[in-house]
Biopython code that builds the backbone (N, CA, C, O; Angstrom):
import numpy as np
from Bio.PDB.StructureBuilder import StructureBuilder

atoms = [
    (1, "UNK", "N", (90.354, 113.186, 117.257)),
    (1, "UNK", "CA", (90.914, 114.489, 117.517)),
    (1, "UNK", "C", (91.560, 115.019, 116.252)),
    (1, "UNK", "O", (91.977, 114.293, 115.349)),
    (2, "UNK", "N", (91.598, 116.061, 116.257)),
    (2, "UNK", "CA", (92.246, 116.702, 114.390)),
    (2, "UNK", "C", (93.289, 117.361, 114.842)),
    (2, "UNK", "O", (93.427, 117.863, 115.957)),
    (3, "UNK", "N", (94.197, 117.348, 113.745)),
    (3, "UNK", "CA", (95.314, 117.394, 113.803)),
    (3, "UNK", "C", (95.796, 118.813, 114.429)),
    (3, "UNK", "O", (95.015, 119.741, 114.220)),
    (4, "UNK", "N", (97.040, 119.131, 115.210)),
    (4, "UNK", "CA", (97.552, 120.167, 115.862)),
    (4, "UNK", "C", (98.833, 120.611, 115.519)),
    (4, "UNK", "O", (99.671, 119.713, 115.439)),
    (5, "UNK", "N", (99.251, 121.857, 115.273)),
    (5, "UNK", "CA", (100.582, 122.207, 114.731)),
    (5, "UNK", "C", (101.262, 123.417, 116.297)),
    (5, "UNK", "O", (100.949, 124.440, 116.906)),
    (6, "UNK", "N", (102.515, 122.166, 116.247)),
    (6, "UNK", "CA", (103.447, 123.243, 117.321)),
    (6, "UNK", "C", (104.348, 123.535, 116.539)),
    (6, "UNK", "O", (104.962, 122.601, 116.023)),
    (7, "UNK", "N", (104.695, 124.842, 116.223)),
    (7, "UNK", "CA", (105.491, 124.911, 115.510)),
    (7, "UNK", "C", (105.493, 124.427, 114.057)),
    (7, "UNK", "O", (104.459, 124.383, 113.391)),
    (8, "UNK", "N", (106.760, 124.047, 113.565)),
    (8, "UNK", "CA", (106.693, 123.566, 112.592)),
    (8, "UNK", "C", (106.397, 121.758, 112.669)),
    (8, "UNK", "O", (106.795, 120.996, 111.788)),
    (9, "UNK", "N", (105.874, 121.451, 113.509)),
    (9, "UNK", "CA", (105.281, 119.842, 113.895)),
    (9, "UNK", "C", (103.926, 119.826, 114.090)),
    (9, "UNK", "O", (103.382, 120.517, 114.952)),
    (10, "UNK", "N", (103.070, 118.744, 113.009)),
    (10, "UNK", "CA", (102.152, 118.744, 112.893)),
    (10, "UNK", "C", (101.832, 117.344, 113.695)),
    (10, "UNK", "O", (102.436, 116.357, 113.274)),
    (11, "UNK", "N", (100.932, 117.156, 114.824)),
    (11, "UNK", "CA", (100.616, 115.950, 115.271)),
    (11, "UNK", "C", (99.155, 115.488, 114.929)),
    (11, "UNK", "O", (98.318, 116.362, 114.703)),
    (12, "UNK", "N", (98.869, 114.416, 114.888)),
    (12, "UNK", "CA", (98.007, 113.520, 114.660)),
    (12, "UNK", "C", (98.096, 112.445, 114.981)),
    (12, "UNK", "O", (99.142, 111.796, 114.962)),
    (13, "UNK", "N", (96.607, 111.904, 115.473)),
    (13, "UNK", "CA", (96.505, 111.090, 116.452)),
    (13, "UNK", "C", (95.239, 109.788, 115.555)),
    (13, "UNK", "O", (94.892, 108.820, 116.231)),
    (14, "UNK", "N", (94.814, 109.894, 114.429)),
    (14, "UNK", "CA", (93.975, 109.416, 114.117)),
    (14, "UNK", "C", (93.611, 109.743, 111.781)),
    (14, "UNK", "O", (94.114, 110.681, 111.164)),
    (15, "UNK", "N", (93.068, 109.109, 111.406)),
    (15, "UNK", "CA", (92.489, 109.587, 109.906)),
    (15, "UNK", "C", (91.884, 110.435, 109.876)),
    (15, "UNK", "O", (90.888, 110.733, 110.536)),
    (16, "UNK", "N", (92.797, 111.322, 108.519)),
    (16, "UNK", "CA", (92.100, 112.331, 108.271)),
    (16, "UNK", "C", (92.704, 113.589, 107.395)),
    (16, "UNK", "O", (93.763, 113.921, 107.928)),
    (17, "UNK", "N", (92.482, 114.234, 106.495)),
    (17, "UNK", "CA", (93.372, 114.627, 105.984)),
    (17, "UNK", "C", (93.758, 115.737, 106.023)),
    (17, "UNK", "O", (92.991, 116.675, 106.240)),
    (18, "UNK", "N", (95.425, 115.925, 105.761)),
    (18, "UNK", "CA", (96.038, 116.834, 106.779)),
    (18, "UNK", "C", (95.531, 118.507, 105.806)),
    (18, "UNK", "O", (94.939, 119.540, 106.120)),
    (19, "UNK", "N", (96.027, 118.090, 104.838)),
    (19, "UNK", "CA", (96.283, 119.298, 103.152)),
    (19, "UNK", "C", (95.599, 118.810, 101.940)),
    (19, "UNK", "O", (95.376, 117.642, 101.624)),
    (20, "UNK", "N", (95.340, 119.762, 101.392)),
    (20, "UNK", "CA", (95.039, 119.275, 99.829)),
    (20, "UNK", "C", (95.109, 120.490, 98.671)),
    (20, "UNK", "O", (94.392, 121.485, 98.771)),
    (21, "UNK", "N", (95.898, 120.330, 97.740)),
    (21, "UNK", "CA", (95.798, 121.240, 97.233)),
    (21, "UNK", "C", (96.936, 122.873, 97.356)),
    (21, "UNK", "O", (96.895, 123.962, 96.783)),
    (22, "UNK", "N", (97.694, 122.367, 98.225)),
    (22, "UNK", "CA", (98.438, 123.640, 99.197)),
    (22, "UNK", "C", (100.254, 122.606, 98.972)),
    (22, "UNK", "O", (100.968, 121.867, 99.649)),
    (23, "UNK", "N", (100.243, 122.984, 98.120)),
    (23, "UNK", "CA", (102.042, 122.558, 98.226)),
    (23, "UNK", "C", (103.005, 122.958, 99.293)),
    (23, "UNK", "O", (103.449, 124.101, 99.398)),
    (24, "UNK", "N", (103.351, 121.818, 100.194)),
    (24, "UNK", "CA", (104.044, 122.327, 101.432)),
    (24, "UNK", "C", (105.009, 121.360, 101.706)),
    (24, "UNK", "O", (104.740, 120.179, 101.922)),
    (25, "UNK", "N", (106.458, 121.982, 101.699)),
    (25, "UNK", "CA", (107.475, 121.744, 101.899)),
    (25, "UNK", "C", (107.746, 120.415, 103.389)),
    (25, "UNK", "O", (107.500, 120.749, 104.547)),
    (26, "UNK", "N", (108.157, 119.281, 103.110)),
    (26, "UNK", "CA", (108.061, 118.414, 104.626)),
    (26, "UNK", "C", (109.435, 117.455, 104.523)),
    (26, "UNK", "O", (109.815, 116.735, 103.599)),
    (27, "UNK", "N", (110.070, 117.747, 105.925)),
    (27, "UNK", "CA", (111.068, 117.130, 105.812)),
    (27, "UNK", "C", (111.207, 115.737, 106.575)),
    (27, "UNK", "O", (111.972, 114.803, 106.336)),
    (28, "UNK", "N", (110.407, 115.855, 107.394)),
    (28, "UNK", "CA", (110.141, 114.541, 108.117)),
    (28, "UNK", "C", (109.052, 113.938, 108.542)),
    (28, "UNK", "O", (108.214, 114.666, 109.073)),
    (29, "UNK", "N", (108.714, 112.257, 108.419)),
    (29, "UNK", "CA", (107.328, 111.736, 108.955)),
    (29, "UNK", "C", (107.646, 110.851, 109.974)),
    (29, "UNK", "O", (108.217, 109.844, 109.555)),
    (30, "UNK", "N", (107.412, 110.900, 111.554)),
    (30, "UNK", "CA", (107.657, 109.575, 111.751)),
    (30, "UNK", "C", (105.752, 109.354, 112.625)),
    (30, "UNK", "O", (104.883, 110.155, 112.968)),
    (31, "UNK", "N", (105.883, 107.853, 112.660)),
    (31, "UNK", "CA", (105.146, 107.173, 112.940)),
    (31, "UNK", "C", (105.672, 107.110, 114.858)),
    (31, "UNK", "O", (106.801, 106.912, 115.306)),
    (32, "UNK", "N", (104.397, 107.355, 115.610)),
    (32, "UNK", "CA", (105.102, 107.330, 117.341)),
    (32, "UNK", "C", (104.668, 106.787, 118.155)),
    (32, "UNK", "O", (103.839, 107.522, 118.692)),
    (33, "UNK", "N", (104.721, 105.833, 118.638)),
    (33, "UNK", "CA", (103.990, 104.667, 119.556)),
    (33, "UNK", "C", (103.326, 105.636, 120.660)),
    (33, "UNK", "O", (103.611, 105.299, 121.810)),
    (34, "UNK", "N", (102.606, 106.626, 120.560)),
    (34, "UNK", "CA", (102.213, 107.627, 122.029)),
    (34, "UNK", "C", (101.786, 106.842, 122.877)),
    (34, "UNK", "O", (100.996, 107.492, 123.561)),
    (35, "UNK", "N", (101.838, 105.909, 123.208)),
    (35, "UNK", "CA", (100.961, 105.359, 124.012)),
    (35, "UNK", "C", (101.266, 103.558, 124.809)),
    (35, "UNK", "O", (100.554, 102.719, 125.360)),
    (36, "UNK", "N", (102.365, 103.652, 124.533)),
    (36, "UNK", "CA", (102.756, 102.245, 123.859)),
    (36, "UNK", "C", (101.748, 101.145, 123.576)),
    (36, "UNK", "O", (101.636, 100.115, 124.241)),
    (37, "UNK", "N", (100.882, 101.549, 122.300)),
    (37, "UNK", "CA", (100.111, 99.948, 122.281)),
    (37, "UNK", "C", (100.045, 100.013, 120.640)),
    (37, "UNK", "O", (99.069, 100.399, 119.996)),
    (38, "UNK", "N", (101.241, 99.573, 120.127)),
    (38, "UNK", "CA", (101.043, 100.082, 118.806)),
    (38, "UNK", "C", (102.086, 98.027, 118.624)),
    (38, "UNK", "O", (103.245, 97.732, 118.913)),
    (39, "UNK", "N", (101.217, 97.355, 118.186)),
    (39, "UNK", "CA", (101.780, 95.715, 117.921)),
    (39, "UNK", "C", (101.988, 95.364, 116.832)),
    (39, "UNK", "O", (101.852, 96.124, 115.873)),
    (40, "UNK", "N", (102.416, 93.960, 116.710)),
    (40, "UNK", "CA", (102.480, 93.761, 115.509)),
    (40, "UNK", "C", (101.104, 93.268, 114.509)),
    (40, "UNK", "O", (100.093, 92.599, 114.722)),
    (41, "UNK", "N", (101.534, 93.816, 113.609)),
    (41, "UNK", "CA", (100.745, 94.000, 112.207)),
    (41, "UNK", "C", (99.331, 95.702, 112.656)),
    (41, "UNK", "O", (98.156, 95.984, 112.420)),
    (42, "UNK", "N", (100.529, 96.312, 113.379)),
    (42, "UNK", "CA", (99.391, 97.255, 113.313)),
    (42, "UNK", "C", (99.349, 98.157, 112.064)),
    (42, "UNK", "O", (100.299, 97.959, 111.307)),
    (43, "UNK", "N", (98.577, 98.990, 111.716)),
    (43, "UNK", "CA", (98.501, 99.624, 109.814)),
    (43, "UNK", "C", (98.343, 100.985, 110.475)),
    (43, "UNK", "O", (97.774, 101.435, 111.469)),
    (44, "UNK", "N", (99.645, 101.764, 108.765)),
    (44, "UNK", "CA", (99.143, 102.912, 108.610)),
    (44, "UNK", "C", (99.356, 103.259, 107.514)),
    (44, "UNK", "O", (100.361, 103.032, 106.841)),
    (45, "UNK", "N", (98.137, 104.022, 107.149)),
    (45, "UNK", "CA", (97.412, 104.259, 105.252)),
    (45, "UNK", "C", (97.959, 105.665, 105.189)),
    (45, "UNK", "O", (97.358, 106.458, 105.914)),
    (46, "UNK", "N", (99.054, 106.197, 104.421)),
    (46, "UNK", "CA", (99.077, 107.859, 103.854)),
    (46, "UNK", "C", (98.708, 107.634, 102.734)),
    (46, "UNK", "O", (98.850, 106.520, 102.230)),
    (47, "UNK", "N", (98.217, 108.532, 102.178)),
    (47, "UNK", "CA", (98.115, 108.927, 100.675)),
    (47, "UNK", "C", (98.855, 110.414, 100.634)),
    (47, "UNK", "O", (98.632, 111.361, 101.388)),
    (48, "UNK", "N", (99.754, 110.346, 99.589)),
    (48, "UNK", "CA", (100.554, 111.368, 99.429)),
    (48, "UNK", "C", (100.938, 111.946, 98.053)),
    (48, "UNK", "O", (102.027, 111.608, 97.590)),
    (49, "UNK", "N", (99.958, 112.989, 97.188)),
    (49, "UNK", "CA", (99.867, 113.176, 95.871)),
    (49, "UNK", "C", (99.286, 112.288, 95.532)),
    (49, "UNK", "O", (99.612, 112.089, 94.362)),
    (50, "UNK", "N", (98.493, 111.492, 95.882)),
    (50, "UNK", "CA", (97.628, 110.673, 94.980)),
    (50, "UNK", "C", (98.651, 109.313, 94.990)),
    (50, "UNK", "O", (98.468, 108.589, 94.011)),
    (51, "UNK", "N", (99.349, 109.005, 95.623)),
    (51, "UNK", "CA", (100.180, 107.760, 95.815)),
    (51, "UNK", "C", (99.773, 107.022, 97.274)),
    (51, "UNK", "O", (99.726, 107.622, 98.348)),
    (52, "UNK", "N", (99.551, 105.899, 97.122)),
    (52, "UNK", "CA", (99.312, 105.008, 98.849)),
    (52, "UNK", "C", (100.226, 104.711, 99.126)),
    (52, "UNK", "O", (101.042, 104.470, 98.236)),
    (53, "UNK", "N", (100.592, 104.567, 100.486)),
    (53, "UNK", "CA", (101.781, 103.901, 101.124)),
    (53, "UNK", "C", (101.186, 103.200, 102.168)),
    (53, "UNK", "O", (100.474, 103.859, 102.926)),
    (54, "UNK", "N", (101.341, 101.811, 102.409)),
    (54, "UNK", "CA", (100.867, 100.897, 103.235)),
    (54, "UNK", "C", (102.219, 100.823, 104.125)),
    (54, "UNK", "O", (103.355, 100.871, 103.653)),
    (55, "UNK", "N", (101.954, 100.720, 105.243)),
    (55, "UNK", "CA", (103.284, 100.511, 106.575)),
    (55, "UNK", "C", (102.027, 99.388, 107.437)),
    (55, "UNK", "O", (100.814, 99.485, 107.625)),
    (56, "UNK", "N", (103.052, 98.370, 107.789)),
    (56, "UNK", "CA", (102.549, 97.359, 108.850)),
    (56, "UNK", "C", (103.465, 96.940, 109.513)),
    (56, "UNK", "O", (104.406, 96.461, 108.880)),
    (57, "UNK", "N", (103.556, 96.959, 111.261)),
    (57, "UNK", "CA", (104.628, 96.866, 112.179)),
    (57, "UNK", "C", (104.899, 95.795, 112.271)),
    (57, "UNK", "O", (103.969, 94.990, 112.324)),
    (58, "UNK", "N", (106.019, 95.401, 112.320)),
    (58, "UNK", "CA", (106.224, 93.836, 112.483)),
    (58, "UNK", "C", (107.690, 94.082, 113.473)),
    (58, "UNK", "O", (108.779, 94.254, 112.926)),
    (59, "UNK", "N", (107.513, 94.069, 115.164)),
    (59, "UNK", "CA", (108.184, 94.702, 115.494)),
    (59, "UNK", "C", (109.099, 93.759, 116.321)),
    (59, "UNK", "O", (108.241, 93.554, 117.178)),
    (60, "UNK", "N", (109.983, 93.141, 116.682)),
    (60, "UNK", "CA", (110.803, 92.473, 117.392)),
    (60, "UNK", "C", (110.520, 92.881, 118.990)),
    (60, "UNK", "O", (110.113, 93.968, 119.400)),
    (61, "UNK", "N", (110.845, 91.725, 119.749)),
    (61, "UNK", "CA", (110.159, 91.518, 120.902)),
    (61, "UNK", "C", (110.748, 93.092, 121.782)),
    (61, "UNK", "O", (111.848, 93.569, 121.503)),
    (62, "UNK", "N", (110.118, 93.530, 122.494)),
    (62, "UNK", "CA", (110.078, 94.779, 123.079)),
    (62, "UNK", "C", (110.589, 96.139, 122.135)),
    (62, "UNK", "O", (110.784, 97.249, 122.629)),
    (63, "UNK", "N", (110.728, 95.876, 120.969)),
    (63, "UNK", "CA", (111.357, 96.875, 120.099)),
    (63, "UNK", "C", (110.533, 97.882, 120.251)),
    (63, "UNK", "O", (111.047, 98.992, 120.115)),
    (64, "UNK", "N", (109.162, 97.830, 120.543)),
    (64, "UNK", "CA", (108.222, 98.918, 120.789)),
    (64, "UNK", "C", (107.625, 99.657, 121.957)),
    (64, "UNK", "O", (107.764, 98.895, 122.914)),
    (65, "UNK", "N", (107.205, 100.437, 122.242)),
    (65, "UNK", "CA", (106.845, 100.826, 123.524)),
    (65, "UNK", "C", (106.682, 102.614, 123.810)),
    (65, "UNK", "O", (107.026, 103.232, 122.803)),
    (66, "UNK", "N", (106.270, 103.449, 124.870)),
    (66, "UNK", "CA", (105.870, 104.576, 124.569)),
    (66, "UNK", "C", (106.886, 105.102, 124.656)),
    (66, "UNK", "O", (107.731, 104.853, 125.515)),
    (67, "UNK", "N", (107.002, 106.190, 123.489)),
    (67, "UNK", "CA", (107.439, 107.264, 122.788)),
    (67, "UNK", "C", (108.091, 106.776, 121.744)),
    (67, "UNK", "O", (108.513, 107.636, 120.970)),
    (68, "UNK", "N", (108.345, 105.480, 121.426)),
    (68, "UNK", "CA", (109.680, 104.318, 120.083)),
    (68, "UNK", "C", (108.769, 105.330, 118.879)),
    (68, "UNK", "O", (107.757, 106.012, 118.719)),
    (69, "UNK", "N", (109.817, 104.894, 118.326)),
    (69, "UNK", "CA", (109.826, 105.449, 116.456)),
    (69, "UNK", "C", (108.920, 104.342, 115.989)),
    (69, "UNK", "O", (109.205, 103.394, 116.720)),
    (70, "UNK", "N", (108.259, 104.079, 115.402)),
    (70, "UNK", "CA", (108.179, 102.599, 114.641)),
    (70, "UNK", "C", (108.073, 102.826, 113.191)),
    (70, "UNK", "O", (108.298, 101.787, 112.570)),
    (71, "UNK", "N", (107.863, 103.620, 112.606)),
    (71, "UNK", "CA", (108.204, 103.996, 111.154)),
    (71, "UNK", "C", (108.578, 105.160, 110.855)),
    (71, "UNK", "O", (107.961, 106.063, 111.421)),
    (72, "UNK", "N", (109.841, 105.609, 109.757)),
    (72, "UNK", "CA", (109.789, 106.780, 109.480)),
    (72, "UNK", "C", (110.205, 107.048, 108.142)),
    (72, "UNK", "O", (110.754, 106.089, 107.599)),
    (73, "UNK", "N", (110.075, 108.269, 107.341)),
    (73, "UNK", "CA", (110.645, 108.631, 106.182)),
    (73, "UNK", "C", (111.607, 109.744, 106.382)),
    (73, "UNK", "O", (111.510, 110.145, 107.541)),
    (74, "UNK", "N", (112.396, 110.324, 105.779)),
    (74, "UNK", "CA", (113.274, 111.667, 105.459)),
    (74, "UNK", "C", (114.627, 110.909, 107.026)),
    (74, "UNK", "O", (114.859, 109.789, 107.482)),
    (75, "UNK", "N", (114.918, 111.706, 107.181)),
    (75, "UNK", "CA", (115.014, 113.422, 106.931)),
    (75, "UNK", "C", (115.435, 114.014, 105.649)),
    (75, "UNK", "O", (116.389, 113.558, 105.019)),
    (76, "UNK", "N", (114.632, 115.177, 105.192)),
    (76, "UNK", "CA", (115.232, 115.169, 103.452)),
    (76, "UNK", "C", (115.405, 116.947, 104.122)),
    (76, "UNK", "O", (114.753, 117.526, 104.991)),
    (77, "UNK", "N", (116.415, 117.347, 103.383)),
    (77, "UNK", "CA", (117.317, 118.567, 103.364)),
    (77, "UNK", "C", (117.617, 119.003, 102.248)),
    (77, "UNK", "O", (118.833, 118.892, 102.091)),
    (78, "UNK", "N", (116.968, 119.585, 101.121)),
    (78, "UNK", "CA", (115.550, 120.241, 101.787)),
    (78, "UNK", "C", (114.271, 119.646, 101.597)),
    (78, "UNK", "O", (113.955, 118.964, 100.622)),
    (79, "UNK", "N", (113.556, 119.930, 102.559)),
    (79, "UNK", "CA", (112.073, 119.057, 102.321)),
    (79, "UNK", "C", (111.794, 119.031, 100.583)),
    (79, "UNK", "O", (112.281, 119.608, 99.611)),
    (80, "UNK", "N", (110.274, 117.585, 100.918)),
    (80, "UNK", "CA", (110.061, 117.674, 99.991)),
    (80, "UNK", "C", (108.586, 117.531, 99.796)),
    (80, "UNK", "O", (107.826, 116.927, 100.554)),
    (81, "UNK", "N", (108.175, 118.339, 98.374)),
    (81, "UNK", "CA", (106.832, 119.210, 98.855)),
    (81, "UNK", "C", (105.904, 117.780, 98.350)),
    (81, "UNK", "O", (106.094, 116.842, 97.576)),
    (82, "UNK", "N", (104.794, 118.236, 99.290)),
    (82, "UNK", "CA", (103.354, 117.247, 99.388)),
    (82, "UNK", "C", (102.456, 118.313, 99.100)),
    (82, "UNK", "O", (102.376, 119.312, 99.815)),
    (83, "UNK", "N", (101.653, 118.094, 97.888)),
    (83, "UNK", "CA", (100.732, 119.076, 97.915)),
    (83, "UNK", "C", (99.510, 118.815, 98.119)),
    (83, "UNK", "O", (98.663, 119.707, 98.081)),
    (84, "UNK", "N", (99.163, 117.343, 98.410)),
    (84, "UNK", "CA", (97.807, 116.682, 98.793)),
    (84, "UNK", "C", (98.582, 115.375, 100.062)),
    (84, "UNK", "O", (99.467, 114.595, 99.711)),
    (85, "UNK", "N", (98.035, 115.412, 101.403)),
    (85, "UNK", "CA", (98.375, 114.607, 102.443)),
    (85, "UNK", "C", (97.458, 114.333, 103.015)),
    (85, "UNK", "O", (96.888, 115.167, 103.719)),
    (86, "UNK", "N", (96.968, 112.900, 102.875)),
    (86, "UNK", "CA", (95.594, 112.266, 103.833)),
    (86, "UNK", "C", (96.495, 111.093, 104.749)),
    (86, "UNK", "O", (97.301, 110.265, 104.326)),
    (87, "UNK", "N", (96.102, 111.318, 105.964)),
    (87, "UNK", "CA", (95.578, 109.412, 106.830)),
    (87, "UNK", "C", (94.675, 108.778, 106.411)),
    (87, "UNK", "O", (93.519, 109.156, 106.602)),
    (88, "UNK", "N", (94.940, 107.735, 105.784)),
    (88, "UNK", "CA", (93.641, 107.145, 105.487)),
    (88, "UNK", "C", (93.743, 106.015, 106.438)),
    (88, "UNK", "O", (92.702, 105.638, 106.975)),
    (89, "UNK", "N", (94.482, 105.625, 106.622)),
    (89, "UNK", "CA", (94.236, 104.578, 108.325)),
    (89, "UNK", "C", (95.163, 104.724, 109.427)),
    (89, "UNK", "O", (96.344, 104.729, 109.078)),
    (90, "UNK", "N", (94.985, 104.818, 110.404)),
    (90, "UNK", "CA", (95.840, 104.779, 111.448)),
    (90, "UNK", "C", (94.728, 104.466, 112.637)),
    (90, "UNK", "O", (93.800, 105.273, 112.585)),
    (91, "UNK", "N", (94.660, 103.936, 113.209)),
    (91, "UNK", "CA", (93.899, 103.313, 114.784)),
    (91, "UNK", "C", (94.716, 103.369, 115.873)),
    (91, "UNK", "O", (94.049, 103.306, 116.906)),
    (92, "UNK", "N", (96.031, 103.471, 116.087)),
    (92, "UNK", "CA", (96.971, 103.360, 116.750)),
    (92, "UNK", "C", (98.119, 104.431, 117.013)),
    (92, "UNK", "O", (98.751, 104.446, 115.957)),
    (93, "UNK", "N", (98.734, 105.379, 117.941)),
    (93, "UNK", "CA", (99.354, 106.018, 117.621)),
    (93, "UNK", "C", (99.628, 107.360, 117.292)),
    (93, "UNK", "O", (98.527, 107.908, 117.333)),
    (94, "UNK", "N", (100.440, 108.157, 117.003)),
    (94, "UNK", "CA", (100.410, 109.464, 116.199)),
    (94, "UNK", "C", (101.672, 109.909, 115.461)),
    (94, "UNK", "O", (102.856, 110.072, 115.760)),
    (95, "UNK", "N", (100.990, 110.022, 114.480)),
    (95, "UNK", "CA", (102.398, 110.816, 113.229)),
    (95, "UNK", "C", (102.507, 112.079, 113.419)),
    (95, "UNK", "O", (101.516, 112.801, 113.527)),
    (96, "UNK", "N", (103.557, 112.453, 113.476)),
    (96, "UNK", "CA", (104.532, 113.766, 113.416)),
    (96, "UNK", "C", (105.136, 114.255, 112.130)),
    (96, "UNK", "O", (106.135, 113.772, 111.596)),
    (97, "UNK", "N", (104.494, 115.165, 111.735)),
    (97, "UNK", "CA", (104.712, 115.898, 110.208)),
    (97, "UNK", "C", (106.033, 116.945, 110.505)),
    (97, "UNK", "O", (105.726, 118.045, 110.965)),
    (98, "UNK", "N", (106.899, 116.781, 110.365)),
    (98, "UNK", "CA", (107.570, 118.107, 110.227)),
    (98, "UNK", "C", (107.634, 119.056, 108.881)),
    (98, "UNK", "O", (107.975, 118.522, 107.826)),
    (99, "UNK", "N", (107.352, 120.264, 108.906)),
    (99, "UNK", "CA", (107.446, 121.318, 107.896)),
    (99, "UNK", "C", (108.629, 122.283, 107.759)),
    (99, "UNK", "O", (109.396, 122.896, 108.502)),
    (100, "UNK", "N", (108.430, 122.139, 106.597)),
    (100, "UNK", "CA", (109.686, 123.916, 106.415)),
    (100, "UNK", "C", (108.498, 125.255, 106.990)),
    (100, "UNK", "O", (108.863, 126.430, 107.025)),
]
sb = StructureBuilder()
sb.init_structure("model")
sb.init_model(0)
sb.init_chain("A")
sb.init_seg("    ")
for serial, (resi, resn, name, xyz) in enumerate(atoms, 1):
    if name == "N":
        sb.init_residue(resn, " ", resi, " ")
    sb.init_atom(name, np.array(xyz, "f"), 0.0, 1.0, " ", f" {name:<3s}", serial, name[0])
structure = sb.get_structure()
């Protein structure tokens, strides 16, 4: 499914890339168990400006479950701009982009 914007929240449910090229202000990422089946050592690949970031859950016994946080970055005040944003892995889950 490709990605959907409510508002200033961008959801995604799967790889794929969000922007490229378009400098856009972001103040928050989190990672969201939608579903609760998100375990341990599950992966998720951003590339952000040409930088990788590897995240792997390693989650304490029930720490997870549907709607839990399981990774996040910011909140940054004021955002901070991404001008190229890919998923390059996620199987599990959906990230929540927030924008200015």
């Amino acid at each position: 499914m490709a990605a959907t914007q409510h508002g200033n929240i961008i959801h995604c449910d799967g790889a794929e890339a969000l922007w490229a090229a378009r400098p856009t202000k972001v103040r928050l990422i989190q990672w969201i168990d939608n579903n609760g089946d998100l375990v341990h050592d599950s992966t998720l690949v951003l590339t952000l400006n040409g930088t990788t970031l590897t995240v792997k859950i390693q989650p304490l016994a029930n720490a997870l479950g549907f709607g839990a946080t399981a990774w996040q970055i910011g909140p940054f005040n004021p955002g901070f701009s991404i001008s190229d944003f890919t998923i390059t892995t996620m199987a599990t889950g959906e990230l929540h982009v927030w924008i200015d």
